[in-house]
Steps between C-alpha positions, in 0.01 A plus 500: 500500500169429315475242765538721809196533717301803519567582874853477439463753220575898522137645470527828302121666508409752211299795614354789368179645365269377245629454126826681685713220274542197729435200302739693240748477764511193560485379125812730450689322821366171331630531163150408411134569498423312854243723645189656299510842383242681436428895408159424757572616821430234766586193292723322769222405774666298737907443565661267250789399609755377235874292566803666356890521452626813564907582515625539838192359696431140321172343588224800544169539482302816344169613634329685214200696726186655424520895533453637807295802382227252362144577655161338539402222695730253252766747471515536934537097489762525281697801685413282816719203333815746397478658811546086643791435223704751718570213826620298184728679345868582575565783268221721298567700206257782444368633184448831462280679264410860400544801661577497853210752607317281676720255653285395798473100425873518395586647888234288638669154406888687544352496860394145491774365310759633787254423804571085375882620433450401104816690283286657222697594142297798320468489115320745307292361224514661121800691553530457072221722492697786713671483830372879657318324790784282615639769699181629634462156606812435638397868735174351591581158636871617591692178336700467148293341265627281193307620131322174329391457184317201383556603143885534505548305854703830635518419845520109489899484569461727782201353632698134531816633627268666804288227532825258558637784765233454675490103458833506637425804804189223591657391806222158523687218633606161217638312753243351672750257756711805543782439764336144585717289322829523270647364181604108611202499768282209506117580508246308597156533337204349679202471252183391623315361159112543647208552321628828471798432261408517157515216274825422328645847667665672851344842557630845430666508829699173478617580158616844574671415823629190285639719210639724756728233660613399181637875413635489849738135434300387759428144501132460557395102632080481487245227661138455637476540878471135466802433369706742762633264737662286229648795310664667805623152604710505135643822568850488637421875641226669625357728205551878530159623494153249486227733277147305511169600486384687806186255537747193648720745704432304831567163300841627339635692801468168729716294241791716399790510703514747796682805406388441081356809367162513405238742294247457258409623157207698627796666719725613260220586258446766763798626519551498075187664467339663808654673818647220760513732757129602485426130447642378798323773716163437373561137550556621946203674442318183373581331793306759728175491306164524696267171471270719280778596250386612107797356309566563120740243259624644210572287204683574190386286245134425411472131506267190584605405901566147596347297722809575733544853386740711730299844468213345535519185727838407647558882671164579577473148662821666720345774582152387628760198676632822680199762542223306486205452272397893553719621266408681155722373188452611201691454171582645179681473185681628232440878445174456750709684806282752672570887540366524792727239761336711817231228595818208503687471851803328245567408148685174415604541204662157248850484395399708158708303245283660227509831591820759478643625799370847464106361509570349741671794738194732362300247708728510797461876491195487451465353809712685708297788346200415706656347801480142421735218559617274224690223476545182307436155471828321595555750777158455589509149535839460647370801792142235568787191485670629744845499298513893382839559716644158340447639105775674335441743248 
């Protein structure tokens, strides 16, 4: 567990106002004293976010936030980066504090919280020092809320036993090769080991989809594109699905036997984290572009590209191949993704293997939102290959 990577983690965010009892929280979750508390409000300035074990979920992750009452030009920066934890998260537990007379923030981000479909679990803080507001509450924001105190931990058993209901309710999809293959199937994993692949390692995708067909009793065979022709030539029987990367689609797809199933790992990352469906229409619509075209790639991770980067090189060398030198590209990364998407005729957006699935459907909605296609990069690519109908996914 202490091994599991962050995307694959349940992100729990902690919300509430200033010295509201958050960083308490999440000691008293802990066990221990893993956030800084402080009788200051305003002490938490940016979202930490911490690993943890909790019964009934496993691997999670715990965003402790800044309050979102803070004020000032500092405090609007950090209200601006809990308001951003939200396309992170996949549950958010609220603390409340006080009376409920003026409750305006708390209905404010109640709004927001179910406009991104978050489940939200309401705790009222200090309920040692007299529980007359909980029902007040309760009126105001019209949900039950569970009495916390840090003092005594009241609350804490509740809180875990809802916080694993809704762990369980989550409905995000584990299996990322689905129906694709079986227990007994043999799987053939075509790696390409560029400039790209890290020293000494695969990347995320290759060891998910990997671990995956392990779980599965799938037996999973792996090679270079180089080494393709001889490996298919030892197999008795043509595998049941090929998964490579989708940057030698063309290459694999004219080597495997006719009638051999074929996808990528960009592919079913799309499907394990994003929306397929919208993916594969934004990737029709990519084929329609205008010669003057604004294009926007999204990628997840923050990182230094290669000299034959796929966000940065290897698609938009497809694109211009396609369109023309007159189109616009630009690229970001990480947390970098604009607001406003209106000036983009598309986003193409990478496989996300280090984001959760919910960050990355807030930017899929986000999209859709203001009436711009996105897609991805495996469905891109196989759409300007000319190979989208041949892809399974």
């Amino acid at each position: 567990m202490t091994n599991t990577a962050r995307s694959a983690r349940y992100h729990i965010g902690i919300f509430g106002r200033r010295n509201a009892g958050k960083s308490s929280l999440i000691n008293a979750l802990a066990g221990q004293n893993v956030s800084i508390v402080s009788d200051v409000a305003g002490t938490t300035t940016d979202v930490v976010w911490k690993n943890i074990e909790l019964p009934g979920i496993g691997a999670a992750v715990i965003g402790d936030t800044a309050g979102y009452d803070d004020s000032g030009d500092l405090g609007e920066l950090r209200v601006e980066s809990t308001r951003r934890a939200i396309a992170r998260i996949d549950l958010a537990v609220m603390l409340l504090t006080g009376n409920p007379c003026n409750a305006v923030l708390e209905k404010e981000w109640q709004q927001m919280f179910a406009a991104a479909d978050i489940p939200v679990i309401y705790l009222l803080a200090r309920s040692d020092e007299g529980t007359a507001a909980l029902q007040e509450w309760s009126r105001v924001l019209g949900v039950e809320i569970i009495p916390f105190s840090s003092v005594t931990h009241e609350g804490v058993p509740q809180l875990l036993a809802r916080m694993a209901a809704c762990h369980s309710n989550d409905g995000n999809i584990d299996d990322i090769t689905h129906s694709l293959v079986k227990a007994g199937d043999v799987v053939l994993l075509v790696m390409p080991q560029d400039a790209q692949a890290p020293t000494g390692r695969l990347i995320m995708p290759q060891v998910q989809t990997l671990r995956n067909l392990l779980d599965k009793h799938c037996m999973p065979v792996c090679c270079a594109p180089e080494e393709l022709p001889r490996l298919l030539s030892a197999l008795k029987e043509p595998p049941a699905l090929v998964i490579t990367d989708s940057q030698v689609f063309p290459q694999v797809k004219q080597q495997i036997p006719q009638g051999t199933r074929l996808t990528s790992f960009s592919v079913l990352m799309a499907r394990h984290k994003g929306d397929i469906n919208t993916f594969r229409a934004g990737a029709k619509h990519l084929l329609s572009l205008k010669p003057d075209a604004r294009i926007l790639i999204a990628e997840a991770c923050s990182h230094i590209p290669a000299n034959e980067d796929i966000g940065r090189v290897k698609l938009p060398r497809l694109l211009r191949k396609r369109f023309g030198d007159g189109i616009s590209i630009d690229v970001v990364s990480g947390n970098d993704f604009p607001a406003d998407l209106s000036a983009y005729d598309i986003v193409i957006h990478c496989g996300a293997c280090m984001f959760t699935r919910r960050h990355v459907l807030s930017r899929v909605r986000q999209a859709r939102a203001q009436g711009v296609p996105i897609t991805n990069y495996g469905v891109a690519i196989a759409a300007l290959t000319g190979i989208l109908h041949d892809i399974v996914y």
